[in-house]
MOPAC internal coordinates of N, CA, C and O (Angstrom, degrees):
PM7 1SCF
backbone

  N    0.0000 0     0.00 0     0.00 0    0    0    0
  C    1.4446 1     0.00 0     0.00 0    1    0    0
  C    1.5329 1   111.72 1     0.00 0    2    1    0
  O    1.2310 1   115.33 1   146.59 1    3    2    1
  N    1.7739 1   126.46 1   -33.41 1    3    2    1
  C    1.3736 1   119.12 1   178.25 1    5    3    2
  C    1.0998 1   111.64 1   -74.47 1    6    5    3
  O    1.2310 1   116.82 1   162.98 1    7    6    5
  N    1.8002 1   123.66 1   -17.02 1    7    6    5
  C    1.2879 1   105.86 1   158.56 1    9    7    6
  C    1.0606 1   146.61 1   -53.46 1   10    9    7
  O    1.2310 1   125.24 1   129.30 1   11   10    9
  N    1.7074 1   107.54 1   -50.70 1   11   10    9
  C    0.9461 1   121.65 1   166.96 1   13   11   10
  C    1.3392 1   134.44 1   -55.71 1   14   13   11
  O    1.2310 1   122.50 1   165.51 1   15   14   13
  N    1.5186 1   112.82 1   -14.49 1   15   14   13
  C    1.5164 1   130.19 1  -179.61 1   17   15   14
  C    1.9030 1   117.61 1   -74.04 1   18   17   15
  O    1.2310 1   137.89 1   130.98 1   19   18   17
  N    1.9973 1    82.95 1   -49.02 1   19   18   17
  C    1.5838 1   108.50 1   170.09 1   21   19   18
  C    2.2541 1    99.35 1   -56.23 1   22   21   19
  O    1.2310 1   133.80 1   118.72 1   23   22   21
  N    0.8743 1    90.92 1   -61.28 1   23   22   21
  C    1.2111 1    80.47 1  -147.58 1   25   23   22
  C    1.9196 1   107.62 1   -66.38 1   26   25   23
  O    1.2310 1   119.09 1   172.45 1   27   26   25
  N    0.9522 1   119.33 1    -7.55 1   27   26   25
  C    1.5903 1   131.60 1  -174.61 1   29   27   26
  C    1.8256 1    89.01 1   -84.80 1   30   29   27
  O    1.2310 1   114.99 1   131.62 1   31   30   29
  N    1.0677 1   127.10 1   -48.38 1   31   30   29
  C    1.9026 1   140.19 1   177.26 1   33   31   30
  C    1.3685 1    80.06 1   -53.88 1   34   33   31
  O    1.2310 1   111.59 1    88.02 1   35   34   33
  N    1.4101 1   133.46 1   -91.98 1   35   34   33
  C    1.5079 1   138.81 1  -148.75 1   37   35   34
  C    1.0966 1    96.92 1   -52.05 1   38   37   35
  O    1.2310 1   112.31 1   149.25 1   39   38   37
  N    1.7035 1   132.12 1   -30.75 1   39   38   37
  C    1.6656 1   123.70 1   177.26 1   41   39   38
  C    1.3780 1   124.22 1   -73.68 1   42   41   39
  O    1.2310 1   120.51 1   147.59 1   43   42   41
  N    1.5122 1   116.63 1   -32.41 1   43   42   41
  C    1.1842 1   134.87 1   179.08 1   45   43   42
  C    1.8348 1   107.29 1   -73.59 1   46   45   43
  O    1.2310 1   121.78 1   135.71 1   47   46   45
  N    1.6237 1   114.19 1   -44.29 1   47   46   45
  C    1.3258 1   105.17 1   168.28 1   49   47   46
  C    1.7730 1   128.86 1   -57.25 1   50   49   47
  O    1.2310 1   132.43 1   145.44 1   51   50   49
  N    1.6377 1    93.59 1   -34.56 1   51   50   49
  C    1.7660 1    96.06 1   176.72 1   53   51   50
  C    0.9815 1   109.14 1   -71.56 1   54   53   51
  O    1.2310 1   112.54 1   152.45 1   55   54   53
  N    1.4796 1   131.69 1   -27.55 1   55   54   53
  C    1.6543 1   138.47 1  -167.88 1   57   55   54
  C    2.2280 1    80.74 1   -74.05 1   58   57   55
  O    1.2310 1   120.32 1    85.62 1   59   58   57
  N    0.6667 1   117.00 1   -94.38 1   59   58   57
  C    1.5158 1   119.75 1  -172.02 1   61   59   58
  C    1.8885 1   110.23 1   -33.25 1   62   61   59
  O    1.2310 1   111.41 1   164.14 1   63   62   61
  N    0.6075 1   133.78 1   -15.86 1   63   62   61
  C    1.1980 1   152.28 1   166.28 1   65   63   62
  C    1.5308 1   110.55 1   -60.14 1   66   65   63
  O    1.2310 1   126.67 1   105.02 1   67   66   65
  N    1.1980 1   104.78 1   -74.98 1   67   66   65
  C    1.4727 1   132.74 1   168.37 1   69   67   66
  C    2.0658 1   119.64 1   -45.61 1   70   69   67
  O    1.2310 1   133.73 1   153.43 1   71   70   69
  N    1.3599 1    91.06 1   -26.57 1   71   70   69
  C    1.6478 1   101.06 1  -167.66 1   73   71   70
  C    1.8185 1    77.39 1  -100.86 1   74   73   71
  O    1.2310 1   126.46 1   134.60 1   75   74   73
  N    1.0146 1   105.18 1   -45.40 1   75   74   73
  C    1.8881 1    91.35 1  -173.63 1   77   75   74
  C    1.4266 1   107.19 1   -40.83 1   78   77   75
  O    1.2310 1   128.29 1   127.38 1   79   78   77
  N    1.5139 1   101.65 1   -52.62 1   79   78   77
  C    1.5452 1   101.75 1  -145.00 1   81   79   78
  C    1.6411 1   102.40 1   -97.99 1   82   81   79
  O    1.2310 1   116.93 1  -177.49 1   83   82   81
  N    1.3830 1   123.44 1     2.51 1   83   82   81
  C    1.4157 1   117.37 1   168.21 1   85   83   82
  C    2.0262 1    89.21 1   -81.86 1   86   85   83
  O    1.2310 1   111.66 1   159.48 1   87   86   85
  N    1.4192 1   133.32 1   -20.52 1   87   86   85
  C    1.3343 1   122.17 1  -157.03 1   89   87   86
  C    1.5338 1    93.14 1   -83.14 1   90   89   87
  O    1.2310 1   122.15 1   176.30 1   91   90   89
  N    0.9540 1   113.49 1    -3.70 1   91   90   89
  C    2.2835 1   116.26 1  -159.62 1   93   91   90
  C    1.8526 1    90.87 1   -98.82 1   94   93   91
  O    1.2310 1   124.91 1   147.98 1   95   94   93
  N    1.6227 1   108.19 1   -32.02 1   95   94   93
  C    1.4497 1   109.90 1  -172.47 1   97   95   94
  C    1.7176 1   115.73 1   -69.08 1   98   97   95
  O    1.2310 1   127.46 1   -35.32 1   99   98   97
  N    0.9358 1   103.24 1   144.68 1   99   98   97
  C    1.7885 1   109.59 1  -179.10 1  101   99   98
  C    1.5282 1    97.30 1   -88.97 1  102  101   99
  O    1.2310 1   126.91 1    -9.54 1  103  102  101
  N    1.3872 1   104.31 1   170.46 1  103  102  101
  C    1.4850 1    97.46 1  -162.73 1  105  103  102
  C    1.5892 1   107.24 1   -95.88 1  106  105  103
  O    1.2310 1   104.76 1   172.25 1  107  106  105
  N    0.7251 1   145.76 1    -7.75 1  107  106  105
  C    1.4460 1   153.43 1   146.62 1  109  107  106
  C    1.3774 1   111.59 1   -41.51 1  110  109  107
  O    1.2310 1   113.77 1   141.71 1  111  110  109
  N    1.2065 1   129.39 1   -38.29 1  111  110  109
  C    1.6986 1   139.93 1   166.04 1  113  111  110
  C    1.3297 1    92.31 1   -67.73 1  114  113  111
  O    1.2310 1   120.61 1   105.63 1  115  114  113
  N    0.9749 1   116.44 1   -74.37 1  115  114  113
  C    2.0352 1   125.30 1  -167.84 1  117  115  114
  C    1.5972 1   107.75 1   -49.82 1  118  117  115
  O    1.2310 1   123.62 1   147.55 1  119  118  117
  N    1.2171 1   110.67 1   -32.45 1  119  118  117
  C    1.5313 1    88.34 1  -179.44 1  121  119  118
  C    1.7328 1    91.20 1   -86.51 1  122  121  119
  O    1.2310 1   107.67 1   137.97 1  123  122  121
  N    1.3029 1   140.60 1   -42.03 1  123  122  121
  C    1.5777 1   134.14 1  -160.89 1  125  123  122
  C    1.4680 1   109.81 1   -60.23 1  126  125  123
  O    1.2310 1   125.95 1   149.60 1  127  126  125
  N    1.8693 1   106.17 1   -30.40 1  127  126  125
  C    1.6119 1   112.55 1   170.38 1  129  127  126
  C    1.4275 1    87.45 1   -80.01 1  130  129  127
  O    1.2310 1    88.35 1    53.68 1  131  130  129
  N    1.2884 1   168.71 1  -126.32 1  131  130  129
  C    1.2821 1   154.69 1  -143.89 1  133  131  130
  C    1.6843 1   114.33 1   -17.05 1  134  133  131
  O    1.2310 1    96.95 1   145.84 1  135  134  133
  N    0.8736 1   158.48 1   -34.16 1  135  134  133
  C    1.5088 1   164.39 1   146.79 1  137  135  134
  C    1.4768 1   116.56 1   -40.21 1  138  137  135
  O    1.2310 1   128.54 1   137.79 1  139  138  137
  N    1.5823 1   101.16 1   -42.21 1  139  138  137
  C    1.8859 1    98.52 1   178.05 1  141  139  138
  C    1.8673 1   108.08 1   -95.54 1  142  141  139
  O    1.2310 1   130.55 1  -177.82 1  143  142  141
  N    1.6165 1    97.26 1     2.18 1  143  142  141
  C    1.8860 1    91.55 1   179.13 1  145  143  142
  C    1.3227 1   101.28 1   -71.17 1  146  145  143
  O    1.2310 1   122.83 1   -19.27 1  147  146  145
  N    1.5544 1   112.17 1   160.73 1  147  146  145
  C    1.2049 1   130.84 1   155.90 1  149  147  146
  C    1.6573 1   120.03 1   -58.85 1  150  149  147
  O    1.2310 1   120.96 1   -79.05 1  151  150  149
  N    1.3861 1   115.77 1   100.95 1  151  150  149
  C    1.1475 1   131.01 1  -175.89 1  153  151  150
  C    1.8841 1   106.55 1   -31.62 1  154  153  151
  O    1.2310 1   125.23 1   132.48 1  155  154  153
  N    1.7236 1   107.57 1   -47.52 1  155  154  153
  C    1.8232 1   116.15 1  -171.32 1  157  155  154
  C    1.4590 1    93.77 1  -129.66 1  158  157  155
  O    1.2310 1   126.83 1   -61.31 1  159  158  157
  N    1.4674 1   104.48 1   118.69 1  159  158  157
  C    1.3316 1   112.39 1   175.81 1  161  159  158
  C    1.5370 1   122.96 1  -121.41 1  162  161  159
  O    1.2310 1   114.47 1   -50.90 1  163  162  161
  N    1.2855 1   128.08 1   129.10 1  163  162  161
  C    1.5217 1   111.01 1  -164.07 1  165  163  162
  C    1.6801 1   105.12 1   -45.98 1  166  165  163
  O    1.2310 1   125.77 1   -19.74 1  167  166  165
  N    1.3442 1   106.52 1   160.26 1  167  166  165
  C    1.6687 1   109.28 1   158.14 1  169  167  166
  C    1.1918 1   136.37 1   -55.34 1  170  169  167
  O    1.2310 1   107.15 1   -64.42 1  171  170  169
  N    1.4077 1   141.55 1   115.58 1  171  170  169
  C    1.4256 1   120.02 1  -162.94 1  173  171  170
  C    1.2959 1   124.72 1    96.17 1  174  173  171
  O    1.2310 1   132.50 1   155.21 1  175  174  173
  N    1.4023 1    93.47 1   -24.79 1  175  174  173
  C    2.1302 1    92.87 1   177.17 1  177  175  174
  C    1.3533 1    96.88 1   -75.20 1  178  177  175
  O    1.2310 1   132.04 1    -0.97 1  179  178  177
  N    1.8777 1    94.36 1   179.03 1  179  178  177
  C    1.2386 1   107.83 1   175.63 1  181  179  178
  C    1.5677 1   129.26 1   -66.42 1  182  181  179
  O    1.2310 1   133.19 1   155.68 1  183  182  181
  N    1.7500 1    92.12 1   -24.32 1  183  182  181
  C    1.4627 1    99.91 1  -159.07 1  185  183  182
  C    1.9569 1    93.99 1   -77.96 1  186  185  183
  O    1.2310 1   130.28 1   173.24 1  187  186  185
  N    1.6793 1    97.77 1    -6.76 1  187  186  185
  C    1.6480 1    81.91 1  -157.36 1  189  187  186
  C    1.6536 1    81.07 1   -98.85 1  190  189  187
  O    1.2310 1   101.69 1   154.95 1  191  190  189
  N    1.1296 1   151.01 1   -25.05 1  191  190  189
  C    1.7748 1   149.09 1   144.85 1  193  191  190
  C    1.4883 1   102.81 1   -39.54 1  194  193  191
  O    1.2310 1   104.30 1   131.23 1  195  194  193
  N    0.8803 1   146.57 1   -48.77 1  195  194  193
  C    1.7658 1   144.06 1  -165.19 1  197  195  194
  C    1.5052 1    78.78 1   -67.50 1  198  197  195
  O    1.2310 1   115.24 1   104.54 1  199  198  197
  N    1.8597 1   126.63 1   -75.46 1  199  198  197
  C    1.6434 1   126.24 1  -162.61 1  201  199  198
  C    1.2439 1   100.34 1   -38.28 1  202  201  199
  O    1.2310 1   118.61 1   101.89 1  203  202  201
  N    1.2967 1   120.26 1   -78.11 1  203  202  201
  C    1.8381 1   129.92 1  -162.43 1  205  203  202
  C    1.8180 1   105.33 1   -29.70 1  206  205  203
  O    1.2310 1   125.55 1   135.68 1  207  206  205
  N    1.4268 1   106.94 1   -44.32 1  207  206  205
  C    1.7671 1   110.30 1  -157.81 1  209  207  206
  C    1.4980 1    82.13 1   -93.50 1  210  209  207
  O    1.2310 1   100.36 1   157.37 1  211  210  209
  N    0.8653 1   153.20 1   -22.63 1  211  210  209
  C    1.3851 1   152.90 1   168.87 1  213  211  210
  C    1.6889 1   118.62 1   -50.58 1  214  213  211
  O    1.2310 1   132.59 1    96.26 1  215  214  213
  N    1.4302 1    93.28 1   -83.74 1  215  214  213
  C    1.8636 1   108.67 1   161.68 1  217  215  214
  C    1.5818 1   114.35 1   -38.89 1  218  217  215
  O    1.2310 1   132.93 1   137.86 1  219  218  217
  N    1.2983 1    92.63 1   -42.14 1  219  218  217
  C    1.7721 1    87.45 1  -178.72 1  221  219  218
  C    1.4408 1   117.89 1  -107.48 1  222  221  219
  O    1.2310 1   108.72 1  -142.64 1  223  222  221
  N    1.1702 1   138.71 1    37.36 1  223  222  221
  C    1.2861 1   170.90 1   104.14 1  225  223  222
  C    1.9149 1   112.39 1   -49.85 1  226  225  223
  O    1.2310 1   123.37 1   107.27 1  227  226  225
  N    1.1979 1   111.14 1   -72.73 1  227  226  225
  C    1.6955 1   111.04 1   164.77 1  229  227  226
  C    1.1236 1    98.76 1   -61.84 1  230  229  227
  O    1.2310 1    96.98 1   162.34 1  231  230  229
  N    1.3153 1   158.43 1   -17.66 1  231  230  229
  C    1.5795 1   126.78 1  -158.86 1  233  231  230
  C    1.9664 1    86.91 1  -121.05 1  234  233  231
  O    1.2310 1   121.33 1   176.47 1  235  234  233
  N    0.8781 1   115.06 1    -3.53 1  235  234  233
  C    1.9201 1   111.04 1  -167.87 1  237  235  234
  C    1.9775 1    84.50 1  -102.45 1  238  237  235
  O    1.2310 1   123.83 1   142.43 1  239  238  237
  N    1.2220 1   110.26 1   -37.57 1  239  238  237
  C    1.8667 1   107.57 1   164.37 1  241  239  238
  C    1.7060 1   121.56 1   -59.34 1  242  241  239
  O    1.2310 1   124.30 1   142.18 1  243  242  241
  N    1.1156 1   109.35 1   -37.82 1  243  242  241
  C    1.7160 1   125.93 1  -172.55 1  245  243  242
  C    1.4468 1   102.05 1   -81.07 1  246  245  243
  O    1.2310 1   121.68 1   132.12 1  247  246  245
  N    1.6502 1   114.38 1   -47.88 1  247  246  245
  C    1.4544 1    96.07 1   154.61 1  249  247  246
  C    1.4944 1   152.15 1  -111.00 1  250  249  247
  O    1.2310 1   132.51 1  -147.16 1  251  250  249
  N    1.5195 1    93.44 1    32.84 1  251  250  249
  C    1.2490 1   105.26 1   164.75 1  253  251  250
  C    1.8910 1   114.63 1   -96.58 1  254  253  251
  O    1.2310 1   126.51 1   169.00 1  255  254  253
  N    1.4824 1   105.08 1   -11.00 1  255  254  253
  C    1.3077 1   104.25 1  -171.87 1  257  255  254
  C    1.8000 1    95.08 1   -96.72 1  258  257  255
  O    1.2310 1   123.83 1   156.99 1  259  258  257
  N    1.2368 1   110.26 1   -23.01 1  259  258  257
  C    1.7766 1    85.53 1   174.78 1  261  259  258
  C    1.2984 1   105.09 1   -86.61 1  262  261  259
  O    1.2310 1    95.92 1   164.69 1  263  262  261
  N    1.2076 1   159.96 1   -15.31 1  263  262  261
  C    1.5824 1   148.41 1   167.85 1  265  263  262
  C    1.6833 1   101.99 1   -59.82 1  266  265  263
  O    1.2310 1   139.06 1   -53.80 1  267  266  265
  N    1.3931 1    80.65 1   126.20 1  267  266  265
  C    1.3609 1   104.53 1   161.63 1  269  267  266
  C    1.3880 1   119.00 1  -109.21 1  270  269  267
  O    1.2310 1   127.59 1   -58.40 1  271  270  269
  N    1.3980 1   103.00 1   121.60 1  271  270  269
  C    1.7524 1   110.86 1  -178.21 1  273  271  270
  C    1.1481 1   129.13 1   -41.93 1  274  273  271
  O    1.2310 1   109.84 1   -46.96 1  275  274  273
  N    1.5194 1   136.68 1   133.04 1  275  274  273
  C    1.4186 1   108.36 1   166.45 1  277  275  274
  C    1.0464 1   109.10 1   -99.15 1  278  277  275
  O    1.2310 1   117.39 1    -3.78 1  279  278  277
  N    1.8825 1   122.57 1   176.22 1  279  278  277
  C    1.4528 1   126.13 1   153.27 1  281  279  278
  C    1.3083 1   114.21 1   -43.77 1  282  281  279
  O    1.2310 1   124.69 1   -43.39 1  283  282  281
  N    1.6708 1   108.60 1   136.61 1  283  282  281
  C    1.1369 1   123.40 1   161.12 1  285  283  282
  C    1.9883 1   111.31 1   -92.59 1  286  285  283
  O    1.2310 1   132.13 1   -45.93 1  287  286  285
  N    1.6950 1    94.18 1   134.07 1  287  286  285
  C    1.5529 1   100.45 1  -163.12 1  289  287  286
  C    1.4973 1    96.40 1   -57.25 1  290  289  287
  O    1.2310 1   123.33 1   -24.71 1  291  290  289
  N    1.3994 1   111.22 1   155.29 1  291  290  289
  C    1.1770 1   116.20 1   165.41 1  293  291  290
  C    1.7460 1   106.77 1   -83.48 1  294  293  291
  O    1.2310 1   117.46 1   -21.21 1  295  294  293
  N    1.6950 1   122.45 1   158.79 1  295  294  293
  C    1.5743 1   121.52 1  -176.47 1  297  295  294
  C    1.1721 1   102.67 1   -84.01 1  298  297  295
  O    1.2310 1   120.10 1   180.00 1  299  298  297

């Protein structure tokens, strides 16, 4: 069972790992790593975890660039 504990931790760190370092990429990289993914990827694989943090990496950029800030009230 501590294996299994260890090794689900060591999965969860590469998964975070992975979301870091697609966030450091400019989006011109992110879409060219989107171009060489596998269009249909089983469920659960890696390649289909790399897509998910991918898409939602480009789509958490697309809508962070159309909000426009508002004033913050003054106290």
């Amino acid at each position: 069972m501590q294996t299994a504990a260890g090794l689900l931790a060591a999965l969860g760190d590469s998964i975070e790992a992975i979301k870091a370092h697609l966030a450091t990429m400019d989006e011109d990289k992110l879409e060219a790593l989107l171009g060489v993914m596998p269009s249909k990827s089983i469920a659960g694989s890696a390649e289909m975890v790399m897509l998910i943090h991918l898409y939602r990496e480009l789509q958490n950029r697309q809508r962070h660039s159309n909000v426009l800030p508002f004033p913050t009230a003054k106290p």
